[in-house]
C-alpha positions as CSV (number, residue, x, y, z in Angstrom):
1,X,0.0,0.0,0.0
2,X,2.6,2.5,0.9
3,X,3.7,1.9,-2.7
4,X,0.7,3.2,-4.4
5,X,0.3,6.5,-1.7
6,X,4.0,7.5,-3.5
7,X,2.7,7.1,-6.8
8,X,0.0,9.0,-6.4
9,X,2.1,11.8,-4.6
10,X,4.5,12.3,-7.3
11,X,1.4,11.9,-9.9
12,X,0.5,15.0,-7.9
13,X,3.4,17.3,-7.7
14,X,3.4,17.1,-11.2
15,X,-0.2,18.1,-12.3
16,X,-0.5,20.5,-9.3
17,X,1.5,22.8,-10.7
18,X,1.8,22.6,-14.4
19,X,4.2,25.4,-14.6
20,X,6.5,25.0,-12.3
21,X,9.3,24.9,-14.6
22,X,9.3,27.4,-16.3
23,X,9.6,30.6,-13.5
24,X,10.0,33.9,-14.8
25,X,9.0,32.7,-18.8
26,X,5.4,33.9,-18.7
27,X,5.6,37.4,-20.4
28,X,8.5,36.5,-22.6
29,X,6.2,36.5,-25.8
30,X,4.4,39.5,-25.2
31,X,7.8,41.7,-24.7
32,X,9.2,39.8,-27.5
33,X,5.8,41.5,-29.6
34,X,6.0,44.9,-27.7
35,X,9.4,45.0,-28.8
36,X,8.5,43.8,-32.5
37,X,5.3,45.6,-33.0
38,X,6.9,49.4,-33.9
39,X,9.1,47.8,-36.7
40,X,6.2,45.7,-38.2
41,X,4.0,48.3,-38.3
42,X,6.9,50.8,-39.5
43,X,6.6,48.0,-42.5
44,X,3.0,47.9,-42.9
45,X,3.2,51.6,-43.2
46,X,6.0,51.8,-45.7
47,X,4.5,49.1,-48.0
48,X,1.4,51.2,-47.8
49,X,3.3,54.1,-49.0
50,X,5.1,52.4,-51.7
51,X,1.8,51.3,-53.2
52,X,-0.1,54.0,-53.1
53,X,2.6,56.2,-55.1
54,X,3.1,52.6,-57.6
55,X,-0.9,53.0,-58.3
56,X,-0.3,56.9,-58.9
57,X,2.8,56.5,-61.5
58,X,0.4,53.5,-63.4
59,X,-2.1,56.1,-63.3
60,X,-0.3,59.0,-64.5
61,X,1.4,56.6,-67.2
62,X,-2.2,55.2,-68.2
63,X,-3.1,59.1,-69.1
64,X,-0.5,59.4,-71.1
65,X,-1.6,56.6,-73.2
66,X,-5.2,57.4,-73.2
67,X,-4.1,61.1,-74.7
68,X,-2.5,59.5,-77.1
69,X,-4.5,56.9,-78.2
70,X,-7.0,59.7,-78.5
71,X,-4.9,61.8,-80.4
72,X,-3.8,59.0,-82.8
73,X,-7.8,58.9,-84.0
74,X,-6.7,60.8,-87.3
75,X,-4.6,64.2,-88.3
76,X,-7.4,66.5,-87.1
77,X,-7.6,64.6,-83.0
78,X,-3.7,64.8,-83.2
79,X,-3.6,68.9,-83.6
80,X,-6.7,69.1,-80.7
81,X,-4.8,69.7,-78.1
82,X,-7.4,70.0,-75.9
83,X,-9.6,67.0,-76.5
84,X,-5.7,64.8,-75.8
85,X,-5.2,66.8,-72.3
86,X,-9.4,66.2,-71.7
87,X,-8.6,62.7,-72.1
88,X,-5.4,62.2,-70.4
89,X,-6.8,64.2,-67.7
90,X,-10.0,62.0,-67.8
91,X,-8.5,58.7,-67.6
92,X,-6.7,59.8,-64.2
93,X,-9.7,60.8,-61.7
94,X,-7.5,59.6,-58.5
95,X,-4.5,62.2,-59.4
96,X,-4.2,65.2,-60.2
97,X,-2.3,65.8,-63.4
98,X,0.2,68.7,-63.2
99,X,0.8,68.9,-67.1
100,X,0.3,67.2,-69.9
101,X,1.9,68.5,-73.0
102,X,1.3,67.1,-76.5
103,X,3.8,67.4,-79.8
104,X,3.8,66.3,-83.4
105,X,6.3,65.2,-85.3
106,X,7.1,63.7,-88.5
107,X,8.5,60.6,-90.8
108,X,9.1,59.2,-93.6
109,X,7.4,55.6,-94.0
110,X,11.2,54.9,-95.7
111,X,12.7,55.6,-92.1
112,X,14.4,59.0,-93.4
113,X,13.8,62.0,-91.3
114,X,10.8,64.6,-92.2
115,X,9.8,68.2,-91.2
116,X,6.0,67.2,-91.8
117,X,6.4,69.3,-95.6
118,X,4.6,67.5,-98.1
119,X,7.7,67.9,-100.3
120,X,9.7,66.0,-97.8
121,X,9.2,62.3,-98.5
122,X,9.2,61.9,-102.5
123,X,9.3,58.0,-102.2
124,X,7.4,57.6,-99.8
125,X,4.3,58.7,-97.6
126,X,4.7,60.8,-94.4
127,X,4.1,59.4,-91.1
128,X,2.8,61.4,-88.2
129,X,3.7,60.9,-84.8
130,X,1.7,62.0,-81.7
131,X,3.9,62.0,-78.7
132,X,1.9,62.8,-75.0
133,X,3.6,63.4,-71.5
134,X,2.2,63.6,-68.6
135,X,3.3,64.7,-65.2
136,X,1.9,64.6,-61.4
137,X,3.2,65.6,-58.4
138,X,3.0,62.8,-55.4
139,X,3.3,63.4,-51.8
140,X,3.3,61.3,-48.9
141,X,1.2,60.9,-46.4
142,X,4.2,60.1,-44.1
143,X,7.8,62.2,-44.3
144,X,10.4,60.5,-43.7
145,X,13.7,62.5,-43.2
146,X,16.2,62.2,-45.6
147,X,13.4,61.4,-48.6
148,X,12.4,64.5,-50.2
149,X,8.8,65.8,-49.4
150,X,6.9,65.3,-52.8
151,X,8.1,63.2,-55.8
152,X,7.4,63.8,-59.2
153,X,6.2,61.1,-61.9
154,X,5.9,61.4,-65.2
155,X,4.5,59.6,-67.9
156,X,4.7,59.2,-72.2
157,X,3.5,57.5,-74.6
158,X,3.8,57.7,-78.4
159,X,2.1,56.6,-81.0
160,X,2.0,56.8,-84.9
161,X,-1.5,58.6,-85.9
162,X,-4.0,56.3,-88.5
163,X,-4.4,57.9,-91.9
């Protein structure tokens, strides 16, 4: 009998206290995440950041090509120079476009270089080319020192105009 009474004692000292071997270890995980949580969220808040300015160069890019797509309609949408900032400025409703700046310029269909004269090309037809840039000016919702306070993005696209 005495046998079983020190079985069940040291059955006991075990499930009586079930962490009793590890003193002082408690809190361990929750400094270890007090500790952690400032850069992780410093993280979270720069990934933020760099999205948000990655979504406003796409957009400021995709304005640029919608100007020029529009402008490449035919010789009289390439010379409106209002309808191609209208649409560039259209296409972007979540930025606002600083400038957007449209020019024309010319080739020969042979590859030789044109002023856009009709006497230029004698063997062969002249090409138009509508070129649009775009630009916008981004600024962070954080500053961080040592970045500069707004950045600039800009945008192009060119396209031969459809005769």
């Amino acid at each position: 009998m005495q046998i079983s009474r020190t079985r069940v004692r040291s059955k006991e000292r075990f499930t009586s206290r079930p962490c009793a071997g590890m003193k002082g270890e408690g809190g361990q995980a929750l400094v270890e995440l007090a500790l952690s949580m400032p850069l992780l969220i410093t993280l979270l808040i720069g990934a933020v950041e760099f999205a948000r300015m990655a979504f406003a160069s796409i957009e400021v890019s995709n304005a640029a090509l919608a100007g020029v797509q529009y402008g490449a309609q035919d010789t009289t949408t390439a010379a409106d120079t209002t309808g191609i900032q209208t649409a560039a400025s259209n296409d972007a409703p979540d930025v606002t476009l600083g400038t957007t700046t449209t020019s024309t310029s010319c080739i020969c269909s042979d590859g030789s270089a044109s002023t856009c004269l009709s006497t230029d090309c004698s063997t062969s037809a002249i090409e138009k080319i509508v070129t649009v840039k775009t630009q916008a000016t981004f600024t962070p919702l954080i500053h961080v020192p040592g970045l500069p306070g707004t950045f600039t993005l800009h945008g192009q696209a060119v396209q031969k105009v459809l005769e």
